[in-house]
Every structure is written in C-alpha cells, then in structure tokens.
TIROGU-630329 format. One record per atom (N, C-alpha, C): residue number from 1; residue in three letters; chain; atom name; x, y, z. Coordinates in steps of 0.001 Angstrom, whole numbers, plus 500000, padded with zeros to 6 digits. Example, Ala and Ser with C-alpha at 12.3 -4.5 7.8 and 13.67 -1.06 7.14 Angstrom:
2
[1; Ala; A; N; [513190; 494310; 507800]],
[1; Ala; A; CA; [512300; 495500; 507800]],
[1; Ala; A; C; [513200; 496700; 507800]],
[2; Ser; A; N; [512850; 497750; 507080]],
[2; Ser; A; CA; [513670; 498940; 507140]],
[2; Ser; A; C; [512900; 500030; 507870]],
// end
This chain:
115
[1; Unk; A; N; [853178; 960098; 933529]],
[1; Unk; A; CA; [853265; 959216; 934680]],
[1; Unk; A; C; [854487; 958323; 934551]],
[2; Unk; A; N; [854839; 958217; 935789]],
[2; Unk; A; CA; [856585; 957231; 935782]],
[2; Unk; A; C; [855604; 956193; 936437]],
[3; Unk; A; N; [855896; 954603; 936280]],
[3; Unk; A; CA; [855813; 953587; 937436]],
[3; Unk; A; C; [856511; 952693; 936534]],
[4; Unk; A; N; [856232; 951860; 938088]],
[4; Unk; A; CA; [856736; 950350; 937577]],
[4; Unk; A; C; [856017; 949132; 938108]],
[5; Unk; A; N; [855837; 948574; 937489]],
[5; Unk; A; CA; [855232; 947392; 938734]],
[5; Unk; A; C; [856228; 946178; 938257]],
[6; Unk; A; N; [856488; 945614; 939542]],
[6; Unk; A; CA; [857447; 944320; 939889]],
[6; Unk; A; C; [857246; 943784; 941077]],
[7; Unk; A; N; [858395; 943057; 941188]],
[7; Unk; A; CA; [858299; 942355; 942634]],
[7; Unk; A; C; [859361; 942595; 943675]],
[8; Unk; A; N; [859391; 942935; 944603]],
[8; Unk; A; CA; [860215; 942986; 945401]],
[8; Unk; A; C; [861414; 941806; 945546]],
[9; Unk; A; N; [860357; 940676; 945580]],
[9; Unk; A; CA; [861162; 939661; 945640]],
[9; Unk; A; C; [862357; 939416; 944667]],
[10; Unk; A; N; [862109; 939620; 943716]],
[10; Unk; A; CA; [862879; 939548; 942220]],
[10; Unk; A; C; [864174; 940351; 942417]],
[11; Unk; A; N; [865289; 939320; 942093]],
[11; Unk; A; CA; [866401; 939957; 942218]],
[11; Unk; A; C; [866533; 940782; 940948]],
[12; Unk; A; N; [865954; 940054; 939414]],
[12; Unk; A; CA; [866177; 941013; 938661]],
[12; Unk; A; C; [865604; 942346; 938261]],
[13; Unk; A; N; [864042; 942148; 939135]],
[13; Unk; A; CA; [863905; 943549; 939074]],
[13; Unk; A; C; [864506; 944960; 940005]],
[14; Unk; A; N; [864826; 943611; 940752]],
[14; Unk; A; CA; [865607; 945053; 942063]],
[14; Unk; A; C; [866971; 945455; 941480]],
[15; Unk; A; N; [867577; 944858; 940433]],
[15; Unk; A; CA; [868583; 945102; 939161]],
[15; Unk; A; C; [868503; 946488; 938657]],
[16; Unk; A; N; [867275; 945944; 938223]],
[16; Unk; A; CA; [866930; 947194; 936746]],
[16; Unk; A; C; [866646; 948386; 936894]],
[17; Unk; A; N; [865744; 948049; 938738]],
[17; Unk; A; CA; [865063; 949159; 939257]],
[17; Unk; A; C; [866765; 949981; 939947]],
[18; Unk; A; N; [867897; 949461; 940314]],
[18; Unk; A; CA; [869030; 949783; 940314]],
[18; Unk; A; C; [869768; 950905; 938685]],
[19; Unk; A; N; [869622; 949879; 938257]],
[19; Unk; A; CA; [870709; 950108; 936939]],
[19; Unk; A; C; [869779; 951333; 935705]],
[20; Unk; A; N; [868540; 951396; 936541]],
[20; Unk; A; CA; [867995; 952621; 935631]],
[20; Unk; A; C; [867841; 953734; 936733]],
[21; Unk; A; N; [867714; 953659; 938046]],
[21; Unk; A; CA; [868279; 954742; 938768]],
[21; Unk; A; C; [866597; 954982; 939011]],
[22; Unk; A; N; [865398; 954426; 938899]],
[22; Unk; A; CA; [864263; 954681; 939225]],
[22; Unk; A; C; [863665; 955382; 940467]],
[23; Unk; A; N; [864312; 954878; 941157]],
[23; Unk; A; CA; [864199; 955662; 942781]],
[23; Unk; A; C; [864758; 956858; 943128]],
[24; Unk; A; N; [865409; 957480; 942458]],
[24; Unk; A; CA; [865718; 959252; 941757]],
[24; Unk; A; C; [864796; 959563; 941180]],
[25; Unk; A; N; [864047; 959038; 940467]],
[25; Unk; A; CA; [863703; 959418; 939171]],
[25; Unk; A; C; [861920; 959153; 939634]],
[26; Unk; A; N; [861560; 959927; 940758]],
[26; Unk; A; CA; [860254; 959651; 940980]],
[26; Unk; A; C; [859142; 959048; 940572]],
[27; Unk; A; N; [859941; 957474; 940412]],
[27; Unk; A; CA; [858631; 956368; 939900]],
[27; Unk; A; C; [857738; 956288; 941143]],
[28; Unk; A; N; [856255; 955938; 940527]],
[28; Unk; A; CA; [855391; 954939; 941346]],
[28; Unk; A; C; [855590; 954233; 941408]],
[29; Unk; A; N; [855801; 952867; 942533]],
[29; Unk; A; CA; [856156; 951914; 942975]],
[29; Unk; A; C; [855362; 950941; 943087]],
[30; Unk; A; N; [854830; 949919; 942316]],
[30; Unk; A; CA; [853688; 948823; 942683]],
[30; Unk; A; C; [854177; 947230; 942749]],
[31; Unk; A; N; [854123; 947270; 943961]],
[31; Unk; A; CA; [854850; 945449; 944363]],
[31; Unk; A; C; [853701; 944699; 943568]],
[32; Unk; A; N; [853395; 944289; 942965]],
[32; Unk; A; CA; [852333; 943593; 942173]],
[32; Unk; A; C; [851744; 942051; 943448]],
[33; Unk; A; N; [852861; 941131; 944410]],
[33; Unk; A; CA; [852251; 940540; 945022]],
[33; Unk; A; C; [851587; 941192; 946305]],
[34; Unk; A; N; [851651; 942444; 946701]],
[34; Unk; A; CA; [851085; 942813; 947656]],
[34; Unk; A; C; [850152; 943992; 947621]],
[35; Unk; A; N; [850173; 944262; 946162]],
[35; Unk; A; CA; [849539; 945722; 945826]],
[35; Unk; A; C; [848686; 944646; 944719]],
[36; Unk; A; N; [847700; 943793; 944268]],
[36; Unk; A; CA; [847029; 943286; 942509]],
[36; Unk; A; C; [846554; 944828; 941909]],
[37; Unk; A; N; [847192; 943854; 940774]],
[37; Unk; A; CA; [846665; 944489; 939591]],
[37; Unk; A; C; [845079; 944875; 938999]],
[38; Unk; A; N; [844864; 946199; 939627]],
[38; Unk; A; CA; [843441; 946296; 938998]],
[38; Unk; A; C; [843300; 945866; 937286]],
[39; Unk; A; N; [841828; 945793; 936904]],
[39; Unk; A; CA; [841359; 945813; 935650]],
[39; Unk; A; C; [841753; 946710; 934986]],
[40; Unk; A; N; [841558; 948101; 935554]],
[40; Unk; A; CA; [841847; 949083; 934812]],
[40; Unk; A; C; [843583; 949554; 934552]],
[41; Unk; A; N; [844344; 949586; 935433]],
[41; Unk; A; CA; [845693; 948969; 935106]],
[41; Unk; A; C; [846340; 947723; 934240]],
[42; Unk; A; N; [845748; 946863; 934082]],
[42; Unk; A; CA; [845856; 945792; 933536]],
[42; Unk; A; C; [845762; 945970; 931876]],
[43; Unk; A; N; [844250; 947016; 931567]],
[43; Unk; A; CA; [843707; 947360; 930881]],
[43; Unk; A; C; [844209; 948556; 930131]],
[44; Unk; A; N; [845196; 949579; 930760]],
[44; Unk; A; CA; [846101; 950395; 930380]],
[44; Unk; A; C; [846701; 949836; 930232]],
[45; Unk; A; N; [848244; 949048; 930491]],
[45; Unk; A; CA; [849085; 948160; 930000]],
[45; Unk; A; C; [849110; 947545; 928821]],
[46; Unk; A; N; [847708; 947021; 928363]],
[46; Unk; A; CA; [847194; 946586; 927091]],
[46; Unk; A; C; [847104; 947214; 926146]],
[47; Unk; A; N; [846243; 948393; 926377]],
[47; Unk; A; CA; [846379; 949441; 925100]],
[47; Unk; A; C; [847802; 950241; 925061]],
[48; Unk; A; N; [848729; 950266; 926024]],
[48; Unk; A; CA; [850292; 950115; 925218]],
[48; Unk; A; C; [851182; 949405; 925079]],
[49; Unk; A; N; [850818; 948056; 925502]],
[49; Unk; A; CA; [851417; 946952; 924736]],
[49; Unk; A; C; [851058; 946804; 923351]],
[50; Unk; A; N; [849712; 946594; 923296]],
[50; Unk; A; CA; [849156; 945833; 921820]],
[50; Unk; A; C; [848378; 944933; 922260]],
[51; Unk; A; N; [848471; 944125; 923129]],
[51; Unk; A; CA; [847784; 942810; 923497]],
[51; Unk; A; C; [847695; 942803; 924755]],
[52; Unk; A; N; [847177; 942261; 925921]],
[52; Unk; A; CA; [847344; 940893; 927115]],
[52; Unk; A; C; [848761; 939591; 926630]],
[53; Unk; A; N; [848557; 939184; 925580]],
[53; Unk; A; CA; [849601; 937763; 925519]],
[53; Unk; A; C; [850692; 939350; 925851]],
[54; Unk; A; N; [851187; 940307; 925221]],
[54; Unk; A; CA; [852742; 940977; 925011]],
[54; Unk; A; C; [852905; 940719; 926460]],
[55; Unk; A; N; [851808; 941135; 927612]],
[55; Unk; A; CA; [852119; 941258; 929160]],
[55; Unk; A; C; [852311; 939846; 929561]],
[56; Unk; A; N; [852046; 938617; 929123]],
[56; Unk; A; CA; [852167; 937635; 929399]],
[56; Unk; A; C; [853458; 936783; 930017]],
[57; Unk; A; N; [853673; 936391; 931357]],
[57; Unk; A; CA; [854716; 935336; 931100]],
[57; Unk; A; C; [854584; 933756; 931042]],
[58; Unk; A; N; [855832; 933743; 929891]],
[58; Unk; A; CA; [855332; 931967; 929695]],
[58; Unk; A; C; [856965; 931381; 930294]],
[59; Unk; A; N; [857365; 932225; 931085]],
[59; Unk; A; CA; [858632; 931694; 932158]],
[59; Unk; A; C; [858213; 931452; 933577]],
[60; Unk; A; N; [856822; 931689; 933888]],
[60; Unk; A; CA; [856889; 931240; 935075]],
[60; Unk; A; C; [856075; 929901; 935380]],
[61; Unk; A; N; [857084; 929954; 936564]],
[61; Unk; A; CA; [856824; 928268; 937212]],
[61; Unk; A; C; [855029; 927817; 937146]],
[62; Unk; A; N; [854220; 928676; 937393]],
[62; Unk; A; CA; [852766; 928241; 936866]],
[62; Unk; A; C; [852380; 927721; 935358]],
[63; Unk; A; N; [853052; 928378; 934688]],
[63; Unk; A; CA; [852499; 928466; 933287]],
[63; Unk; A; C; [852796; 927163; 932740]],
[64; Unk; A; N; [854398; 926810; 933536]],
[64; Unk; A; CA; [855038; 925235; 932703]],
[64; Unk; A; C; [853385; 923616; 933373]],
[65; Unk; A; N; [853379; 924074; 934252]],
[65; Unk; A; CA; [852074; 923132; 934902]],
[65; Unk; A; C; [850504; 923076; 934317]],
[66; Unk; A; N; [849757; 924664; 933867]],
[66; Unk; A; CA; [849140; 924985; 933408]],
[66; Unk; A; C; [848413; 924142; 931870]],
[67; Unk; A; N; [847515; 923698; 932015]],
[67; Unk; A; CA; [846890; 923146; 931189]],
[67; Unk; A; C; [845401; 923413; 931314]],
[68; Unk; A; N; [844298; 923542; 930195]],
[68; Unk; A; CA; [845254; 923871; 929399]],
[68; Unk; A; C; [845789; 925385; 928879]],
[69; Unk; A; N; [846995; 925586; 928044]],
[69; Unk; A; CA; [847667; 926602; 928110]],
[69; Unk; A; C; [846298; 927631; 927406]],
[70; Unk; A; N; [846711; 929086; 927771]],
[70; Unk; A; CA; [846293; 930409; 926890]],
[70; Unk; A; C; [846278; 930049; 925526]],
[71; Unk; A; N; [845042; 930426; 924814]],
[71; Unk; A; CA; [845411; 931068; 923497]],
[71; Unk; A; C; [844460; 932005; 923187]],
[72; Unk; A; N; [843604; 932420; 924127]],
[72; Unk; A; CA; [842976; 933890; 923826]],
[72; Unk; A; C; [843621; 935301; 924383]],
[73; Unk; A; N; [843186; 936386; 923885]],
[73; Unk; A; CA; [842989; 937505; 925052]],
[73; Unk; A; C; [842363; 937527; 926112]],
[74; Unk; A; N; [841508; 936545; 926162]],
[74; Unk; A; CA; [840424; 937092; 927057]],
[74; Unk; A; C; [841035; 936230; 928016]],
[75; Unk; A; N; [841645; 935018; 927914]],
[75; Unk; A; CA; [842253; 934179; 928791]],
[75; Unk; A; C; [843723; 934166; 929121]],
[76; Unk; A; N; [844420; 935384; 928566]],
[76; Unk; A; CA; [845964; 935870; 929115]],
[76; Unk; A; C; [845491; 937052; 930135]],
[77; Unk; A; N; [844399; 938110; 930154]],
[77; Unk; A; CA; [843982; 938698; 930814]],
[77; Unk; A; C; [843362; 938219; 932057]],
[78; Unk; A; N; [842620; 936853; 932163]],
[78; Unk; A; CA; [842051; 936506; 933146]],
[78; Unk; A; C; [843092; 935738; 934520]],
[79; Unk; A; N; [844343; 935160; 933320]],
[79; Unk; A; CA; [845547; 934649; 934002]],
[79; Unk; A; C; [846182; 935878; 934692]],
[80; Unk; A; N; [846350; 936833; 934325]],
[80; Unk; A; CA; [847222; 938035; 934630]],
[80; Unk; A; C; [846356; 938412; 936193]],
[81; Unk; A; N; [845122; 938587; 935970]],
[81; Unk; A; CA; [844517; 939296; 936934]],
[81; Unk; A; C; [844318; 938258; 938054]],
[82; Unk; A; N; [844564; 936970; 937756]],
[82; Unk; A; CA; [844417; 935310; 938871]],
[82; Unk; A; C; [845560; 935869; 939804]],
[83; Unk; A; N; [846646; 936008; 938848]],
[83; Unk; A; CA; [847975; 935144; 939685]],
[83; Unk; A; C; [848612; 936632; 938807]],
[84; Unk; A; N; [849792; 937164; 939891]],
[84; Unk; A; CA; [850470; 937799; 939408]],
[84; Unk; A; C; [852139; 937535; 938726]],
[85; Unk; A; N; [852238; 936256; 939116]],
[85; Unk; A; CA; [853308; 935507; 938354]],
[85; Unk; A; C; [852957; 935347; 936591]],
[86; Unk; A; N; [852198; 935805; 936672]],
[86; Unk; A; CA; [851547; 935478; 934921]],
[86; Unk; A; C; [851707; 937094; 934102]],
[87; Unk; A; N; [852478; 938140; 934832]],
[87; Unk; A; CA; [852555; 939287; 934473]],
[87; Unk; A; C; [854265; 939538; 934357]],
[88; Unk; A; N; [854622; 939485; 933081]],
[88; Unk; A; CA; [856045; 939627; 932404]],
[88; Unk; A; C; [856395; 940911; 933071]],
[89; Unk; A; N; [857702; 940478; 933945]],
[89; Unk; A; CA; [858484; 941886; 935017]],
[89; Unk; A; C; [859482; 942442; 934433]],
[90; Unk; A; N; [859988; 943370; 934518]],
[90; Unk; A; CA; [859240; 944491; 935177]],
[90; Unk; A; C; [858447; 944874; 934306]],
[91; Unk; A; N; [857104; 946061; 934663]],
[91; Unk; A; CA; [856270; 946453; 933737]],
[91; Unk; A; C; [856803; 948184; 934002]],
[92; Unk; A; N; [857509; 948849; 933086]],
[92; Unk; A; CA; [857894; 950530; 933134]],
[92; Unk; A; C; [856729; 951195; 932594]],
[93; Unk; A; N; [856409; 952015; 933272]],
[93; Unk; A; CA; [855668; 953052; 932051]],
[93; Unk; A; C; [855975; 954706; 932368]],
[94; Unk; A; N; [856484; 955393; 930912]],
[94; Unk; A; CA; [856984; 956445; 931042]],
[94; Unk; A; C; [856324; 957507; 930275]],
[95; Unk; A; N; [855431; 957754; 930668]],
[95; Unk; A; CA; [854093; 958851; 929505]],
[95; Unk; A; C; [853110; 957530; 928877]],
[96; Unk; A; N; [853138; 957921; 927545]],
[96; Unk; A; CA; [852918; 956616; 926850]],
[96; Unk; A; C; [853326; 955786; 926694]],
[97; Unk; A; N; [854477; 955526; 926952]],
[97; Unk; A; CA; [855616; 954314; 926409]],
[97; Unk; A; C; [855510; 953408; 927609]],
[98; Unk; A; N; [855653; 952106; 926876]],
[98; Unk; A; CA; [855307; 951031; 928179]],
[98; Unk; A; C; [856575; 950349; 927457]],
[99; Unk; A; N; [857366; 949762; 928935]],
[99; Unk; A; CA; [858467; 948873; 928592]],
[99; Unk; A; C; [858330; 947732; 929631]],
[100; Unk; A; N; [857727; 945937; 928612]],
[100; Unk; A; CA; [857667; 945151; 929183]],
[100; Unk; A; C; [858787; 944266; 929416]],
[101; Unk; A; N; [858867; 943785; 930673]],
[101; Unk; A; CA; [859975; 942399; 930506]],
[101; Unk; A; C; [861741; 943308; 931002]],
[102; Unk; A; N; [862643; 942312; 930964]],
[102; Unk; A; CA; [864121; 942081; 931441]],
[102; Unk; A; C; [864576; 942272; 929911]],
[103; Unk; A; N; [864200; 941603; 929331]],
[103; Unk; A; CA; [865373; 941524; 928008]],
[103; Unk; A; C; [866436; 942770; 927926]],
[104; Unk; A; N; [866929; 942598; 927530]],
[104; Unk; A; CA; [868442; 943812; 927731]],
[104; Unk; A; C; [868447; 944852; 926322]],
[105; Unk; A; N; [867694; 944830; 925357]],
[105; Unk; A; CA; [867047; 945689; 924544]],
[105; Unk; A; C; [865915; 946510; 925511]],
[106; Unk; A; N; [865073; 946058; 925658]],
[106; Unk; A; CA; [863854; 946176; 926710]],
[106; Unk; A; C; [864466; 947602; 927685]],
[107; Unk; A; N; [865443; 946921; 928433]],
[107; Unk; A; CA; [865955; 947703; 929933]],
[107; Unk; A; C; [866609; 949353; 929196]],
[108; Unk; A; N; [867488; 948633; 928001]],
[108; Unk; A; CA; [868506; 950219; 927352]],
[108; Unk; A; C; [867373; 951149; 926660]],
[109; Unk; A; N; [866152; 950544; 925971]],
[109; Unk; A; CA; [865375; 951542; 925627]],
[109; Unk; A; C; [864752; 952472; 926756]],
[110; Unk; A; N; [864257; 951653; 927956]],
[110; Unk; A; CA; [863657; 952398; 928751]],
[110; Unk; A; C; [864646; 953459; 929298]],
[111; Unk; A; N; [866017; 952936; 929378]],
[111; Unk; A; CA; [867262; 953902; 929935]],
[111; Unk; A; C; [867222; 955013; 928963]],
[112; Unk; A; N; [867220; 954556; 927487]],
[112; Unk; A; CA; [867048; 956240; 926417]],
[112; Unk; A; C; [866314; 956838; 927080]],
[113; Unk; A; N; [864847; 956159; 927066]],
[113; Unk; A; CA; [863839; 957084; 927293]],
[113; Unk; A; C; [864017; 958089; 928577]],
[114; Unk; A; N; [864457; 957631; 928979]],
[114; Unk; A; CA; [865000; 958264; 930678]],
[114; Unk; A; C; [866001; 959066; 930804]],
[115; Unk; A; N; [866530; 959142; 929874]],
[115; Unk; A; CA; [867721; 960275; 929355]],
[115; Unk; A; C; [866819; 961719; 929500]],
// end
C-alpha cells in the first residue's frame, strides 16, 4: 500500500507531496482535516512507528496551550484521534515502512524507498 495522510492546507506537505513525485506514483490520498483518522489507521501507524508519542506533534499551535501536557500512550493516541493537528505531517506509508514528519532525513529516505 502507497498513502499519505496530510493536509492540504500545509504548504510543506504540498512540498514533499511535490518533491517526491507522489501523485505519479499512485498514492492514497487522506486530507486528515476532512477525511479523521480512524482507530484502526491510527493503530496501524503505531505498530510501524513504535509508539503513538513517534506520531505525535509537539509543534503545533494546540500542544504549546495544552495542559496538562501527554505523557502516556494512551493519551498521545487520544490527542491524535481529538484533533488532527496533534498528528506529525506528513504521515508516508510504503508496504511496511512508515515515514513520519518533514525532517529532511525523513523526506530522502522515503525518496530511496521510492526509487
């Protein structure tokens, strides 16, 4: 399975989703604010991350307000599935391999993989 879930809105995912050529490359497409994140998606993501916190973002504008903050699983999962600003963008997944987040390590691995 190819997807991605992001945001439309996001200039940097409309970047990546650019600069890796995804829209050739017959991804599934999931706007995350207009499509939520089921459990069971949420729940795949996890078992190839490692965790809920790996899917976590602690850059968005909710999280800096948020009190008090995460420190379980059970409560980075419950944030994720609230609010979709609490889900580190873009989310790739290419077979098994899940590539979370912008970081620019992050983006060139998923580009190997896509080789």
């Amino acid at each position: 399975m190819k997807k991605i879930y992001y945001l439309s809105s996001c200039s940097t995912c409309v970047r990546i989703i650019n600069e890796l050529k995804l829209k050739e490359k017959k991804f599934v497409f999931q706007d995350i604010k207009t499509e939520k994140i089921t459990k069971e998606q949420l729940e795949d993501m996890k078992n190839k991350a490692g965790s809920y916190e790996a899917l976590f973002s602690r850059v968005a504008l909710k999280y800096r307000t948020l009190e008090p903050k995460p420190n379980t699983e059970t409560e980075y999962k419950k944030l994720i599935l609230e609010e979709y600003t609490f889900l580190k963008r873009p989310v790739i997944l290419i077979g098994n391999k899940i590539f979370v987040g912008n970081g620019k390590n992050t983006v060139e691995s998923a580009k190997a993989e896509l080789k």
